[in-house]
C-alpha positions, 0 to 999 in steps of 0.5 A: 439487493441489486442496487446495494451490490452495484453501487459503484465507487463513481458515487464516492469520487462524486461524493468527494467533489460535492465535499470540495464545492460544500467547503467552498474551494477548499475554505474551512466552516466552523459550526454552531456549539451547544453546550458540550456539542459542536456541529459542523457541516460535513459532505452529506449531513452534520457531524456533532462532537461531543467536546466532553469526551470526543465522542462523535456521531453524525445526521446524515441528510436522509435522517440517519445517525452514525456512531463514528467515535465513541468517547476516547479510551483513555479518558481526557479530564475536564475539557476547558471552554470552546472559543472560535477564531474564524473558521476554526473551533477551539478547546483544551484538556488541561489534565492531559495537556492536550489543544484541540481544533476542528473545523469542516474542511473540503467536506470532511470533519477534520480534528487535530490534537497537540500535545504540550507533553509526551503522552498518548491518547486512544481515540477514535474508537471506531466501530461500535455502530450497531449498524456497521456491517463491515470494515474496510482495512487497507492490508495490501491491496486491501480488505473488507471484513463483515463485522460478524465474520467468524473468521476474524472475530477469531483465533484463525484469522489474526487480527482480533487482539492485534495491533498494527502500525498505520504508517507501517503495517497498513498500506494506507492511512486509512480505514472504514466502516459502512452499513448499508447506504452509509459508510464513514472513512478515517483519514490519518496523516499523522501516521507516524506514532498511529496505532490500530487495534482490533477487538471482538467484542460481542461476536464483533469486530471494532477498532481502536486508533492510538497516538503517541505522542513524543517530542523525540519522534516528532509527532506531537500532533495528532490529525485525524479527519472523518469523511461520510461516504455511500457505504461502497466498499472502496470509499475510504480509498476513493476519499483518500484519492480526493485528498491527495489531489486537493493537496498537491500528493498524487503522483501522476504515471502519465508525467512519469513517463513525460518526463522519463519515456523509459517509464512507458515500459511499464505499460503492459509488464510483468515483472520477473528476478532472473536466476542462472541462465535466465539473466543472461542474453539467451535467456532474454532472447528466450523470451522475447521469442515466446512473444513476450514483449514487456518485461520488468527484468531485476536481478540480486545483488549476488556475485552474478549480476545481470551483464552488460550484453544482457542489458542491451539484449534486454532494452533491445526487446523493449524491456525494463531492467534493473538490480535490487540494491538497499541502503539500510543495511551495513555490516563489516566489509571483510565479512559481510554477507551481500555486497549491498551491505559492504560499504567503504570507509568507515560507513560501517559502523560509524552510519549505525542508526544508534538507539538511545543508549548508544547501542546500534540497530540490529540490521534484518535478519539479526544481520550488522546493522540498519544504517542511517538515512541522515548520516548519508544525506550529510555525506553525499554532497563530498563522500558520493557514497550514494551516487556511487553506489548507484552509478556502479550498481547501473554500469552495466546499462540498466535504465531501472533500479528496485531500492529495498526499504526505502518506501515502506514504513518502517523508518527509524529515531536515531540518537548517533552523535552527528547523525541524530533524527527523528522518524520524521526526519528519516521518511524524508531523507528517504525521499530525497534519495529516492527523488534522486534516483528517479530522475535517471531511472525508472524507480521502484522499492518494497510496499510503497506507502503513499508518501513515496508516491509521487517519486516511485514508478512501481512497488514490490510488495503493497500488492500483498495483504500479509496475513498473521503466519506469513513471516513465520512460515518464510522461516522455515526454511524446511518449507519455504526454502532458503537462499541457496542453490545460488543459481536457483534459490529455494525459497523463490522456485520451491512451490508451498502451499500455505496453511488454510488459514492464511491462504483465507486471510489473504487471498479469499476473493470474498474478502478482497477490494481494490483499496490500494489502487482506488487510491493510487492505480493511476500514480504508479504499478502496484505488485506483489512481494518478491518471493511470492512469485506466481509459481510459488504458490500453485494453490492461488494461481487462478484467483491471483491471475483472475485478481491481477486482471481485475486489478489491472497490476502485473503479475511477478515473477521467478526465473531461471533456465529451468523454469523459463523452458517449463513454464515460459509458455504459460507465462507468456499467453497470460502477458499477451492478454495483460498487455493491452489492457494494461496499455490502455488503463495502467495510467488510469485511474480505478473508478469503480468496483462493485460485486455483482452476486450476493456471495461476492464472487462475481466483481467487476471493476472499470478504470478511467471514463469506461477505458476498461471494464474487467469482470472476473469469475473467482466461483464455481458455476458460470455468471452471466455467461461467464464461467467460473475461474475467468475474466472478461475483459473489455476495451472502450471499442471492443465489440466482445468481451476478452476472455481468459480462463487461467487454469486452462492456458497452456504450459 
């Protein structure tokens, strides 16, 4: 039982080299076909496609065979013959019209599809190996589900009977099964137009990917690649790291800060919105006199924002600071609800995003309407309605900027007359304003998908793995508050407790695994959502305090006078542990994470060549010395363990 427990994700990251070395420097190898059968070599054994049905299994090296796909939902038609051009494998479906290759490219099997025509395919169907004991789901931070668990295969948990969008739901575009020794991870760049649905079938879960294909959105390919793994919990994200840097994708925290030393700051930050007195100047000498000394300080878009002396108090106390603004949502500037939604000129209404029969996007919350990224990109270089915006928005001196939208998922066709774009189209005019900002400020936006990575310095919202119920609850403003007192809005300073469900579906530690940051810990700070401050939810405030210590990832904050003087104490013991940890690891990668007790209550992680090493205790009796409800952190040098007991710190 020990050696399954403690197989570390270093396994998996070595795994990713040898499929780098099997590919020889990144070349690709077509395999042999027998009939209806194509084998390729893959990292640890050889993958078999059915070219009949798409189905696909694989022999690993010790002997053992893995359902990775069962045939596609969908059913293809009569496939045509299979012919091979150098490294590439070849063949068609003429009845869907779809063009197939595949090959075994840096260790993976890898299979692109084409569609000639609109249309969709279901495929993989993942899942449906008898031995698969788990599955690995990056929903935030990221999850690991037993196939068997009561919990998800039913009503309660959410997911099965659910869909999700991969490029928009899911914080990377991945997921993985494993059992045992072995594990497979799937990979899908093309995430937009990617759908995943679960299933119960038989007391079990399983997972089906679809893909639309529209020549309207621009996804008419379709690219899925199938890696073998160790079976450890975080290979999928660890195979996902590999492939981000063989391609030039991964984003580096250190060149962040080499090119923009203000990126430092982040090193050791917790992360704060300031309300009423807490964003003025006394307010930020408050806490720098609690021996608070890194913050990330943000502030709304409301008529009080953060003054000038604040900001120079601010960066005097060697602080982040910066305002929340977005550029998705337009409305009329004589009624508009934000400042962030009134625009000059006609941008309103004229920038709508327009669906395809003329109409205009609905902005969030039923509020004006989404505004188009392509039809700003148009305009900047002579109207500056961008540049303007933020230069106005930082007169103050604020050396940070929070973009809401931008880097989560969620992008748009647009069909207005000048303005027209696909989906595509939308994600990349995002990261061209983005890259922009980045440039002078330390930039952060709303769950940060994988694509913003290299221009995002920190995120407000991948931290989190919302579960089924969370939106629905943030409605009711009865128990979740609203936006108003202005000074102290409720819905970030009422304290919920939330139902037992989703308090299981997204902070049961049992569940819990470091997806995320295996993937990105190194390239930029990963936090949780906004309006799930620390405070807000006192049920989960030791095991989110124990997971951010695990995780390495700030903790984020709520402030205003009030809470400052009440529990300003509290918050700054818990940043004087973080900050040296965080100093020494948040530009390093997480190399691995392993459960240490068979209930998975004891998990330890370390980051980068054993910089540092944490061990948290989310049970309740002590392990190894350990108590329940602490963590041991330990420097490289250290010659005893750091020790932090949430609960027990004083308020």
């Amino acid at each position: 039982m020990a050696s399954t427990l403690t197989r570390a994700v270093a396994a998996s990251l070595a795994l990713a080299a040898s499929a780098f070395a099997l590919a020889g420097c990144g070349s690709a190898t077509a395999g042999t076909v027998h009939g209806s059968r194509l084998e390729l070599p893959v990292a640890g054994g050889t993958a078999v496609v059915d070219t009949a049905s798409l189905a696909v299994t694989a022999r690993t090296d010790d002997g053992t065979r893995l359902v990775l796909s069962e045939a596609a939902a969908s059913g293809l038609g009569k496939p045509g013959p299979v012919t091979r051009t150098g490294a590439t494998a070849r063949w068609s479906y003429p009845a869907k019209g779809l063009q197939v290759t595949a090959s075994s490219e840096r260790g993976r099997l890898r299979i692109r599809i084409r569609s000639e025509r609109d249309g969709s395919v279901s495929w993989p169907v993942t899942g449906t190996d008898r031995a698969a004991s788990d599955m690995q789901l990056p929903r935030g931070e990221g999850l690991d589900i037993p196939v068997r668990d009561a919990f998800w295969n039913g009503p309660k948990g959410g997911l099965a009977g659910s869909t999700v969008d991969v490029g928009g739901d899911l914080s990377l575009p991945l997921w993985g099964w494993s059992s045992g020794r072995h594990g497979v991870g799937y990979l899908t760049p093309t995430d937009i137009g990617t759908t995943l649905r679960f299933a119960s079938t038989g007391g079990r879960l399983r997972a089906t990917a679809a893909h639309d294909f529209d020549s309207g959105d621009g996804t008419g390919d379709y690219d899925v690649s199938f890696s073998l793994t160790d079976g450890d919990p975080v290979a999928p994200a660890a195979d996902y790291r590999s492939y981000l840097s063989q391609h030039g994708q991964l984003g580096s925290l250190r060149e962040k800060i080499g090119k923009n030393p203000a990126h430092a700051k982040l090193l050791g930050a917790f992360h704060a919105y300031l309300w009423g007195e807490a964003r003025t100047a006394a307010g930020v000498e408050k806490l720098k006199k609690l021996g608070v000394d890194r913050m990330w300080l943000g502030y709304d878009s409301g008529p009080d924002p953060m003054k000038a002396d604040a900001a120079r108090a601010a960066k005097k106390a060697g602080y982040l600071v910066g305002p929340y603004d977005t550029f998705a949502n337009g409305q009329d500037p004589k009624t508009a609800d934000s400042p962030t939604s009134a625009w000059p000129d006609k941008v309103y209404p004229d920038f709508c995003v327009r669906k395809a029969d003329g109409t205009p996007q609905t902005g969030f919350g039923g509020r004006g309407c989404y505004l188009s990224s392509r039809a700003f990109e148009k305009a900047e270089p002579t109207k500056h309605y961008l540049a303007d915006r933020t230069r106005k928005m930082t007169a103050n001196g604020a050396d940070s900027y929070f973009l809401d939208v931008d880097a989560t998922g969620e992008v748009f066709r647009d069909h207005g007359a000048g303005h027209e774009m696909t989906k595509a189209g939308d994600r990349e005019n995002r990261l061209a304003r983005m890259r922009r900002i980045a440039k002078g400020f330390v930039l952060g936006s709303e769950s940060a998908q994988p694509w913003a990575n290299q221009v995002l310095a920190f995120d407000h919202g991948s931290g989190t793995p919302v579960g089924d119920g969370l939106w629905k609850l943030e409605r009711d403003k009865e128990k979740w508050g609203g936006y108003f007192p202005q000074n102290a809005p409720k819905n970030a300073f009422k304290p919920v407790s939330l139902p037992a469900d989703l308090a299981t579906a997204m902070y049961e530690p049992k569940y819990r695994v470091p997806l995320y940051e295996t993937a990105l810990h190194e390239s930029l700070v990963n936090v949780e959502r906004w309006e799930l401050s620390y405070d807000k939810l006192p049920d989960q405030k030791t095991t989110r305090a124990l997971l951010a210590m695990l995780y390495n990832t700030p903790l984020n904050f709520a402030l205003d006078g009030p809470s400052l003087e009440k529990d300003g104490r509290e918050l700054a013991a818990l940043q004087r542990y973080f900050a040296p940890l965080h100093r020494a690891a948040g530009a390093e990668r997480m190399t691995s994470f392993r459960w240490l007790t068979e209930d998975r209550s004891v998990q330890r992680t370390v980051f980068g060549d054993g910089a540092l090493t944490v061990t948290a205790n989310f049970g309740g009796t002590a392990h190894d010395g350990l108590p329940g409800g602490c963590v041991d952190a330990r420097l490289r040098g250290d010659a005893q363990p750091r020790r932090l007991c949430p609960a027990q710190v004083d308020s």
